[in-house]
MIDOSE-1310 file (N, C-alpha, C; in nm, 2 decimals, decimal comma, always signed):
residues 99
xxxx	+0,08/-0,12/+0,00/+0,00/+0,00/+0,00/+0,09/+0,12/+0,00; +0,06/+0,19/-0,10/+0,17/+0,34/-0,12/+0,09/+0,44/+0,00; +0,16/+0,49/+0,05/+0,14/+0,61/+0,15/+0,13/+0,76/+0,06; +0,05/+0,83/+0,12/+0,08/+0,96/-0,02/+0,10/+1,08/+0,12
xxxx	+0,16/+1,16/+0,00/+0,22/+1,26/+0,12/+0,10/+1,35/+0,22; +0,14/+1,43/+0,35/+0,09/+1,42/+0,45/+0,07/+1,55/+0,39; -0,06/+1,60/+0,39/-0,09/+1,75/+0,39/-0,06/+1,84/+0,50; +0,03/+1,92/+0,53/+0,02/+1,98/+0,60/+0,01/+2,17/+0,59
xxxx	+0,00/+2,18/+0,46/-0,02/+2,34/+0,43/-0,19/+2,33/+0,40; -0,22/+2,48/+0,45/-0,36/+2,52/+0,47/-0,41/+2,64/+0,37; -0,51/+2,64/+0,32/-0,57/+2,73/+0,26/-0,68/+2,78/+0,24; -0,73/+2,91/+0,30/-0,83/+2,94/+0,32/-0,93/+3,06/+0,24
xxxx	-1,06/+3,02/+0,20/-1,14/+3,11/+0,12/-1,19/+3,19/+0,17; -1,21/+3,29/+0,13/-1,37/+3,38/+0,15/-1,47/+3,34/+0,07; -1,59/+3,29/+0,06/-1,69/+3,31/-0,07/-1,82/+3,33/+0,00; -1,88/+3,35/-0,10/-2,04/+3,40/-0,05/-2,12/+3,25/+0,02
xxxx	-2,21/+3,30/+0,04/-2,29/+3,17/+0,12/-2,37/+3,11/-0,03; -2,40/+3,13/-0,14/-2,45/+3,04/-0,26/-2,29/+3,01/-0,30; -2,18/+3,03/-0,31/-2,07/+2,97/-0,39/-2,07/+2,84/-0,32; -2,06/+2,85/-0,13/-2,02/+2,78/-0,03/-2,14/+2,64/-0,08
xxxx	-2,27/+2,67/-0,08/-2,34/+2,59/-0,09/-2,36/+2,53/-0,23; -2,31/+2,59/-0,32/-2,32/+2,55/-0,50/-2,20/+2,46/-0,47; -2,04/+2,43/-0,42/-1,93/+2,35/-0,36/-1,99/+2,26/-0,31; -2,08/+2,28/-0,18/-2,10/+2,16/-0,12/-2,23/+2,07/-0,18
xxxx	-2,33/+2,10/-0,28/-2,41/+2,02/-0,36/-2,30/+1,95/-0,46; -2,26/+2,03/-0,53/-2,15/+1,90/-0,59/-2,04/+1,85/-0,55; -1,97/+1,88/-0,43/-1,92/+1,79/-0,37/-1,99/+1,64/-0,32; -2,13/+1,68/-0,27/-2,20/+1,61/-0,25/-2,22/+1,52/-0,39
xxxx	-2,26/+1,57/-0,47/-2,28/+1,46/-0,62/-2,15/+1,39/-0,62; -2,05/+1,40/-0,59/-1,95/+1,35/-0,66/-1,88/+1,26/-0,52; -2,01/+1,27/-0,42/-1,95/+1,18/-0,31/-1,79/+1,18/-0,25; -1,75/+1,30/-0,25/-1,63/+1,38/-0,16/-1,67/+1,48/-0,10
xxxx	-1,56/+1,50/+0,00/-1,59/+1,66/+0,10/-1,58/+1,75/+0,01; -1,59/+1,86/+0,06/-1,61/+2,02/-0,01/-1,46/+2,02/-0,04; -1,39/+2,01/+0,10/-1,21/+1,97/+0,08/-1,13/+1,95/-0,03; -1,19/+1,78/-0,04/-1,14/+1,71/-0,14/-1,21/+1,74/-0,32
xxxx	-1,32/+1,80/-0,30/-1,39/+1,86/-0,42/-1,30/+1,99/-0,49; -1,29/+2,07/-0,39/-1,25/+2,15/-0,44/-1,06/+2,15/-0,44; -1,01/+2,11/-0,38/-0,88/+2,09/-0,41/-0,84/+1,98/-0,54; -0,92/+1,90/-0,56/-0,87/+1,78/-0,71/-0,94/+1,91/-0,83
xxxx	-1,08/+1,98/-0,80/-1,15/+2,08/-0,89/-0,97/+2,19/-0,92; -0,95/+2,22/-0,81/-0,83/+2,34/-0,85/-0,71/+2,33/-0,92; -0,70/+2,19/-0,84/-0,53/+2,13/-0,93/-0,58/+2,08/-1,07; -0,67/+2,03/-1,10/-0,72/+2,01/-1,23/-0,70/+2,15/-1,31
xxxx	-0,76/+2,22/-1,25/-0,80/+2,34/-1,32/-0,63/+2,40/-1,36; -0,52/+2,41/-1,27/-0,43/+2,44/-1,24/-0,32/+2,38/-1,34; -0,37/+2,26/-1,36/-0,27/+2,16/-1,48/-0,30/+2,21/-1,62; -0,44/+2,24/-1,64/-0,48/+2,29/-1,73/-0,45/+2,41/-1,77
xxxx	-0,45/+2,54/-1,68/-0,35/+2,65/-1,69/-0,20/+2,65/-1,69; -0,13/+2,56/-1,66/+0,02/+2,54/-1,71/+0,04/+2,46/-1,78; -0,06/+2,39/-1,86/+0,00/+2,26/-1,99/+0,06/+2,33/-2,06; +0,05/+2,43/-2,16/+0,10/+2,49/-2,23/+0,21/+2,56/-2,19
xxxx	+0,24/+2,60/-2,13/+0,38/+2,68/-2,04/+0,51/+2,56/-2,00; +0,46/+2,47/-2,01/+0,53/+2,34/-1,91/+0,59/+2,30/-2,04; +0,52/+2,25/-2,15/+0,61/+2,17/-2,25/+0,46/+2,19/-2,35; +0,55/+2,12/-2,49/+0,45/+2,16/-2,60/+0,46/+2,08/-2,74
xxxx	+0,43/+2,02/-2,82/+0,44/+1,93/-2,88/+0,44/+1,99/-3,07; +0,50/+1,94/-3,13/+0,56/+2,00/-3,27/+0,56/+1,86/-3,34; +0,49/+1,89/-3,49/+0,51/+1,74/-3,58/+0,66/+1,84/-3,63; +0,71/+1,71/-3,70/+0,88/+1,78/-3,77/+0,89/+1,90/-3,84
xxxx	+0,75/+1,93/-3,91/+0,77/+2,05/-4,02/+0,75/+2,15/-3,95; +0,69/+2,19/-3,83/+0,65/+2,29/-3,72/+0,80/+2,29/-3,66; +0,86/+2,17/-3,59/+0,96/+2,17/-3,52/+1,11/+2,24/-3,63; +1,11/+2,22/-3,76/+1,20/+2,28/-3,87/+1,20/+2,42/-3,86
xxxx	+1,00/+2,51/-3,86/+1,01/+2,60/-3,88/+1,02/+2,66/-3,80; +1,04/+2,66/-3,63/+1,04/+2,71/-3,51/+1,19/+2,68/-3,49; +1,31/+2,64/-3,53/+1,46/+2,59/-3,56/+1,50/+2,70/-3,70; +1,46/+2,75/-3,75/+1,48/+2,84/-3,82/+1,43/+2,97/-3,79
xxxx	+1,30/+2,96/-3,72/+1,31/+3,12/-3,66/+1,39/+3,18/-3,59; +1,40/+3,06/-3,53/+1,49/+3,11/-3,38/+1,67/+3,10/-3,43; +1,70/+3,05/-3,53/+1,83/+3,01/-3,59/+1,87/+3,20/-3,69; +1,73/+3,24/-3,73/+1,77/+3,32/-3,80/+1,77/+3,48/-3,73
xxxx	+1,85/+3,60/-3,83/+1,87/+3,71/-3,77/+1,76/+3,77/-3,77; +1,79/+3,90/-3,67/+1,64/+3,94/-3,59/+1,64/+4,05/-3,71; +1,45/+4,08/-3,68/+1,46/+4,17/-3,83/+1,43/+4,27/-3,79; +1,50/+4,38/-3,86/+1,49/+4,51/-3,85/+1,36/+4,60/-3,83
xxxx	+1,36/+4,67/-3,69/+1,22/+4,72/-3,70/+1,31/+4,92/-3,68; +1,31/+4,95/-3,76/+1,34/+5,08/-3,77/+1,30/+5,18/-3,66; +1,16/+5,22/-3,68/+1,07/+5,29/-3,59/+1,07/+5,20/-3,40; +1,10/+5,11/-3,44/+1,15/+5,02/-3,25/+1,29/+5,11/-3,24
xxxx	+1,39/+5,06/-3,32/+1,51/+5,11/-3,32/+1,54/+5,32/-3,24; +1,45/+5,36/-3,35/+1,46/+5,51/-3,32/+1,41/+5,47/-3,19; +1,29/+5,45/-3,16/+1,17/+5,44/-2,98/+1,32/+5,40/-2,89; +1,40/+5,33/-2,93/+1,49/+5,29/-2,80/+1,61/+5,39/-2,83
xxxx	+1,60/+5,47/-2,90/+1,79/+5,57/-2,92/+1,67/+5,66/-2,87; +1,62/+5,74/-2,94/+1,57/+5,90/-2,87/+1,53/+5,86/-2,70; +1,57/+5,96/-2,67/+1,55/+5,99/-2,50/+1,39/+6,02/-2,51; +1,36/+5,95/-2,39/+1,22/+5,96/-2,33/+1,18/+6,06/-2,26
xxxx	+1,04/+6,08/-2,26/+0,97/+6,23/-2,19/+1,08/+6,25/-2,08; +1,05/+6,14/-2,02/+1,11/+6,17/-1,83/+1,25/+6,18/-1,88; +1,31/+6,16/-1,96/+1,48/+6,24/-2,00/+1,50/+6,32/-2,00; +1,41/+6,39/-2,11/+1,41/+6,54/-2,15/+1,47/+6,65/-2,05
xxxx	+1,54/+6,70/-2,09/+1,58/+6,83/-1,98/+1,39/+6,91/-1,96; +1,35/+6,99/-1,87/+1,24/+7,06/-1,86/+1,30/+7,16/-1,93; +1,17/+7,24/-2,03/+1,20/+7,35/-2,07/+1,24/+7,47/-2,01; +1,29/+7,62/-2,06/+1,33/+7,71/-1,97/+1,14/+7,79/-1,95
xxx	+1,09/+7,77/-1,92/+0,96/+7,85/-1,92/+0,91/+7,84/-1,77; +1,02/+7,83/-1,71/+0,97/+7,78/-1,53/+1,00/+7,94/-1,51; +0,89/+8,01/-1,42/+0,89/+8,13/-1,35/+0,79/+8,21/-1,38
């Protein structure tokens, strides 16, 4: 029998009294605590928001063309170039018109 690890971090909500009670009817359907409902509900949800961030999958002619983007030189954006040489508002000396 595998032992799984001991929970010992806590975490606590605020929600309204219909969120609290919409949680505990389907916890209830799904025959777990509110606990266990909504912690497998989060991590689920949680896996789903970092699949794509974590790793990502390419057939060869995708994986070629993303090996050549990144292989090749960066392209000239003129109007970027000038935005990063000219000095910015907050640079500017203040005009002489103070007094």
């Amino acid at each position: 029998m595998t032992s799984s690890p001991l929970r010992s971090e806590k975490l606590d909500l605020r929600l309204t009294p219909g969120a609290k009670q919409t949680l505990q009817r389907a916890a209830a359907a799904s025959q777990r605590s509110v606990s266990e409902f909504v912690l497998e509900s989060a991590l689920a949800s949680a896996a789903e928001t970092l699949a794509d961030r974590q790793s990502f999958q390419l057939n060869g002619e995708r994986w070629e063309a993303l090996v050549a983007a990144l292989d090749a030189p960066p392209l000239v954006h003129p109007r970027l170039a000038r935005l990063l040489q000219d000095p910015s508002v907050l640079e500017q000396p203040p005009s002489g018109d103070a007094g």
